[in-house]
Residue frames relative to the residue before (quaternion, step in Angstrom):
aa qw qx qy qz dx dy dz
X 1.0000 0.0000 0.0000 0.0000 0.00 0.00 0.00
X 0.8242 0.4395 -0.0038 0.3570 3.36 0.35 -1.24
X 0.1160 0.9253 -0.3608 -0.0159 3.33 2.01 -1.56
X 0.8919 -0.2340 0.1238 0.3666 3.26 0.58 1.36
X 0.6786 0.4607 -0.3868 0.4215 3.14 1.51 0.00
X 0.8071 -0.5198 0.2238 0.1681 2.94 -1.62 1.63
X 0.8076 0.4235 -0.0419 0.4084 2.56 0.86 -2.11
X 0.5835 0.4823 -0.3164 0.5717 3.58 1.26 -0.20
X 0.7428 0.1931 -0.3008 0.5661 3.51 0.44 0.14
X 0.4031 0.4772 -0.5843 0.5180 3.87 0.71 1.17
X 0.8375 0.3120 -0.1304 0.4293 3.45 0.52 -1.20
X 0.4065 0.5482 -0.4057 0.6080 3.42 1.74 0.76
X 0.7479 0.2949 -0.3611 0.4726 3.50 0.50 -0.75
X 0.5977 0.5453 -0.4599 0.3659 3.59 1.04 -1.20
X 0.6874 0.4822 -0.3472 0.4176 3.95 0.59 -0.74
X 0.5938 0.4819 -0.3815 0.5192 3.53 0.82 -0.63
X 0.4693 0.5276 -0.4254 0.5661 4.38 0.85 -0.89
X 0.8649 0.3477 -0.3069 0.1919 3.45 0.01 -1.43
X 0.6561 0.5798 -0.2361 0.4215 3.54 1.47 -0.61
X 0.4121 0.6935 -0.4003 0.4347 3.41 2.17 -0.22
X 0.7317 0.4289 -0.2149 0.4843 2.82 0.70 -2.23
X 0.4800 0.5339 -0.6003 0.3525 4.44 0.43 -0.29
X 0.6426 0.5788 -0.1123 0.4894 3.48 0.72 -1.13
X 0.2547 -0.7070 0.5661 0.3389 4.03 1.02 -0.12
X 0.3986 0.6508 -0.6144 0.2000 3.74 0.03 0.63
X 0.1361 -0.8212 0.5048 0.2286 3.57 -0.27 0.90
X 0.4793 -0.6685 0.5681 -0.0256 2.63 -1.94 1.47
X 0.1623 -0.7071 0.6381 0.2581 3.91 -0.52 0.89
X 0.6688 -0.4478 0.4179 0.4214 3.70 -1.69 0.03
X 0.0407 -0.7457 0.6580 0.0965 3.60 -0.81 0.92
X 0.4572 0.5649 -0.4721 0.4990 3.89 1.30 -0.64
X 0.1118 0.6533 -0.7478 -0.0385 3.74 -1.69 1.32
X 0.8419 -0.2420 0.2716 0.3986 3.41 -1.33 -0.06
X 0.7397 0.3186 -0.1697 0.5680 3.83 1.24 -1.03
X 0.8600 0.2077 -0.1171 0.4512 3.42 0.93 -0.82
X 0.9091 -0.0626 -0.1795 0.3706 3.01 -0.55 1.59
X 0.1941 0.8864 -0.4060 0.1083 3.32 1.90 0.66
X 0.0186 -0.7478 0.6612 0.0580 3.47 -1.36 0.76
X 0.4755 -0.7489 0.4552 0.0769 2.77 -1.35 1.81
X 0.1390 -0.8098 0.5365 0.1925 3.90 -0.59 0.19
X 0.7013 -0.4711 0.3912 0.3649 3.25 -1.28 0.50
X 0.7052 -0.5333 0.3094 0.3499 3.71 -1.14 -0.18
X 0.6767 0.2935 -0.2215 0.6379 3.69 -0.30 0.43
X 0.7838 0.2087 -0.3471 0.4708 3.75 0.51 0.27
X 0.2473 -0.6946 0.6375 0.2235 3.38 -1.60 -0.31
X 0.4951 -0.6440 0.4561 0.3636 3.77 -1.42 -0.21
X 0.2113 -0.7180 0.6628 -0.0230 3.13 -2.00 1.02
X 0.3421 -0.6468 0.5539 0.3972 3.05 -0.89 0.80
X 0.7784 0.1947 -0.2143 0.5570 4.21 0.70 -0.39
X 0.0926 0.8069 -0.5814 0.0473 3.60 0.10 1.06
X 0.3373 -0.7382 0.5754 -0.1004 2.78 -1.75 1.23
X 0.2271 -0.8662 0.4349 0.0954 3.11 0.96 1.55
X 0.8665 0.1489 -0.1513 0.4519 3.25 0.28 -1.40
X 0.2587 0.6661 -0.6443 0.2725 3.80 0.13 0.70
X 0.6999 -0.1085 -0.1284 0.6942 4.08 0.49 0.48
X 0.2543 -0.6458 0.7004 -0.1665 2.96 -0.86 2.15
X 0.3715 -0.6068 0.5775 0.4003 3.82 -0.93 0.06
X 0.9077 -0.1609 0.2354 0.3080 3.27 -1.57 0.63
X 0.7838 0.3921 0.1382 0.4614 3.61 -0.23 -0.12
X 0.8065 0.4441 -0.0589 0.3859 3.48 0.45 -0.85
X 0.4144 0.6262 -0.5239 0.4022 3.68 1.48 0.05
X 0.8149 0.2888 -0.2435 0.4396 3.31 -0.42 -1.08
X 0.5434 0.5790 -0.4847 0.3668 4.22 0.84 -0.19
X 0.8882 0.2224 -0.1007 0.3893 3.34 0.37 -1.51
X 0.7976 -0.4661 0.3731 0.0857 3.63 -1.06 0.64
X 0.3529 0.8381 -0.4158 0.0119 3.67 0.81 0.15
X 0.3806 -0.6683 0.5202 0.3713 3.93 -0.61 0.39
X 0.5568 -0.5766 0.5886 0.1050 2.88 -1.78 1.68
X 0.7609 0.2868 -0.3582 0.4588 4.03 0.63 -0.29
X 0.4500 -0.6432 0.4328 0.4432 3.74 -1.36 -0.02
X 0.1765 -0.7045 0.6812 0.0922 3.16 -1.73 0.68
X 0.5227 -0.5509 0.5850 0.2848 3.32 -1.56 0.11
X 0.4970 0.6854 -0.4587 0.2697 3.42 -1.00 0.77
X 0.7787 -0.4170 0.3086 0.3528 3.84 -1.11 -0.16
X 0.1084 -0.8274 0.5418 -0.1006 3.66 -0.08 1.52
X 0.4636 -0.4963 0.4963 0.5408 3.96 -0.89 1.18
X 0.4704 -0.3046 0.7343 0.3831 2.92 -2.50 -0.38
X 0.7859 -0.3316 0.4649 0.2371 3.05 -1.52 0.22
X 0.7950 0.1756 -0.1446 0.5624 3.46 0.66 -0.62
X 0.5910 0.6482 -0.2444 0.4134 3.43 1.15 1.00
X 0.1890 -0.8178 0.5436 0.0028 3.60 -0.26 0.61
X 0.1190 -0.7521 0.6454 0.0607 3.67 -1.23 1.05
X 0.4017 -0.7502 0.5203 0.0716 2.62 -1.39 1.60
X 0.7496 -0.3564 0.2319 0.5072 3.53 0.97 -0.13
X 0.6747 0.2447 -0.1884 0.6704 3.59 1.50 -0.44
X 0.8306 0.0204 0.1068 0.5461 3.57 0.20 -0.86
X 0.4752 -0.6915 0.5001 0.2141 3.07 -1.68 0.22
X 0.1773 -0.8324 0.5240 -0.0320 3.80 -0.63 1.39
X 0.5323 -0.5438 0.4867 0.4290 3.49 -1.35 -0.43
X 0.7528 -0.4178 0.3401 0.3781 3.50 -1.52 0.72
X 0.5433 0.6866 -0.2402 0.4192 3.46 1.08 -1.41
X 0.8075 0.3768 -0.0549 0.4506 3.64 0.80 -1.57
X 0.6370 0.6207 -0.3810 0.2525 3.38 1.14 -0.01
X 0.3196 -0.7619 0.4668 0.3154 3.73 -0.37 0.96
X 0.3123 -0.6396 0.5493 0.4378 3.79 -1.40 -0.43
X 0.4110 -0.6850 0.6012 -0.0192 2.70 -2.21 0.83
X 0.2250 0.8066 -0.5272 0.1447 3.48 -0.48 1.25
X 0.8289 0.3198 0.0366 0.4574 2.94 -0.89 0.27
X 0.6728 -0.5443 0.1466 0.4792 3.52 1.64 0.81
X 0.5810 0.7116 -0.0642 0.3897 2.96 1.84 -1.36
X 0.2192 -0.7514 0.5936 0.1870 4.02 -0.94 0.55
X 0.1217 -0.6756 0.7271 0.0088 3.83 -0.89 0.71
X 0.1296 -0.7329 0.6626 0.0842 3.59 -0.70 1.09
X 0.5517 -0.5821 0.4633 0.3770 3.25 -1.48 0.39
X 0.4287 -0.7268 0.4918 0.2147 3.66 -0.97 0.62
């Protein structure tokens, strides 16, 4: 099927990681730099059990949606905060009320 392609067996194993972890079966990192590396946006990095919203910005617990099981994927840095799409500096976070987004000016 596949014949060697990479990318079909990344996104074979990454699905097969993800239906473990539906199931609470813990998963160590198998994703390295050569094999099967995913890149993340700025201000974050990769986990094999990320926890996007553990440091929401201000405002944003009770707005956004977080999953209750672990996944793989693209966790703030430490000195970072998600606003609901991505993950930013303290500095950049707008407020949220009322359903609504106020950015910082």
């Amino acid at each position: 099927m596949g014949e060697g392609d990479r990318n079909m067996l990344c996104h074979s194993i990454a699905a097969y990681v993800s239906d473990c972890q539906d199931f609470g079966v813990a998963i160590k990192d198998w994703r390295t730099p050569t094999f099967c590396p995913l890149s993340c946006p700025a201000n974050s990095h990769y986990q094999i059990c990320a926890q996007t919203c553990d440091a929401p910005c201000p405002g944003l617990t009770s707005i956004v949606s977080c999953p209750v099981t672990c996944a793989e994927g693209c966790a703030c840095d430490s000195d970072s905060y998600f606003n609901g799409t991505g993950c930013i500096k303290w500095d950049e976070c707008g407020c949220y009320y009322d359903g609504r987004t106020y950015k910082v000016r």
